[in-house]
N, C-alpha and C positions, 0 to 999 in steps of 0.2 A: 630408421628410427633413432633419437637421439638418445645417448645415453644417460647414466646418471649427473657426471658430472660437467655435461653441456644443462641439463635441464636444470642444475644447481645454476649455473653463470645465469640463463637466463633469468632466474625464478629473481635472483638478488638486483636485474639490473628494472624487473617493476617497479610503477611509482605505486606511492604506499596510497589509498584508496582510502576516503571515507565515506562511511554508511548513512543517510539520513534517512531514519525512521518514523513515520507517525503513530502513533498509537491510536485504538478507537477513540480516547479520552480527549486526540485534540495532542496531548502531546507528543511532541518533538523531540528524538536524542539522535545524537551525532556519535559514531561510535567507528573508532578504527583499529588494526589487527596489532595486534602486540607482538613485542618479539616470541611469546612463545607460541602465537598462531592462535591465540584467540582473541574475539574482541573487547576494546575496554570503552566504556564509556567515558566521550572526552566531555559531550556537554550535553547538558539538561535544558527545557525549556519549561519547565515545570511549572504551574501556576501560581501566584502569589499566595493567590487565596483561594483553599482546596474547595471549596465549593463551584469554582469554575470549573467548565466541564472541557471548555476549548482554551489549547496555549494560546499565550500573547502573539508568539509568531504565527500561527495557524488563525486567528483572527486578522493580525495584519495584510496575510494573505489573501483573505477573504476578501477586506476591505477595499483591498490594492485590485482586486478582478472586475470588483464593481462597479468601480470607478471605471476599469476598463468597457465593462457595456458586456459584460458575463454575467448569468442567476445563476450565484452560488446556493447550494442547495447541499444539507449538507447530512440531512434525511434518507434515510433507502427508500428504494424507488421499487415499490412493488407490485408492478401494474404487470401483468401476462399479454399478452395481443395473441389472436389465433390469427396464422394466416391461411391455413387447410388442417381439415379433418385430422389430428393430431401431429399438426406442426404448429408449434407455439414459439414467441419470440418474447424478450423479457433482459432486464438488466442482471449485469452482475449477483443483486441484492436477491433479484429473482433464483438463479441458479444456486445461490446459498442458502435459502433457505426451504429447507427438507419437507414443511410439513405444506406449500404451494407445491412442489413437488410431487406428493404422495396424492393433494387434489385435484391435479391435470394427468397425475397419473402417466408424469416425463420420466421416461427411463434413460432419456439420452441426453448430452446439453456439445452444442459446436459454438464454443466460445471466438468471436471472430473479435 
């Protein structure tokens, strides 16, 4: 096991790591660790005009997929499927919310 001050050599010879975050809102921030070990936000993608609900790059994205022959979709998807007598399959959006949960009466979710 390596000691403290191998795992110091190593810890300084990482590259310095940026975070890109979406928010539900659509926006976009890019945010990397600071010297003193937490993150700072380096850039914003914040909408012009607050009444947009999706960033300029998060719509670009969109744009750019569709173009590729992707339906972006950008909606929760709250459809449950039974496949046996209380095995049920369903999206992400499915297994987040609590009160389709409490109605299938899922006590379990195997997120694959």
């Amino acid at each position: 096991m390596p000691n403290l001050d191998e795992l110091l050599k190593i810890k300084n010879r990482l590259k310095a790591t940026e975070i890109t975050t979406t928010l539900p809102s659509g926006e976009v921030r890019v945010e990397k660790r600071g010297a003193n070990g937490d993150y700072e936000q380096i850039q914003s993608d914040e909408p012009d005009d607050p009444t947009q609900t999706v960033s300029n790059r998060r719509r670009k994205k969109v744009e750019y997929l569709q173009r590729r022959g992707f339906i972006v979709d950008l909606e929760p998807d709250l459809v449950v499927g039974k496949a046996l007598p209380g095995l049920f399959f369903g999206s992400q959006d499915v297994a987040a919310d609590l009160s389709i949960l409490e109605d299938y009466k899922i006590t379990h979710i195997v997120n694959v």
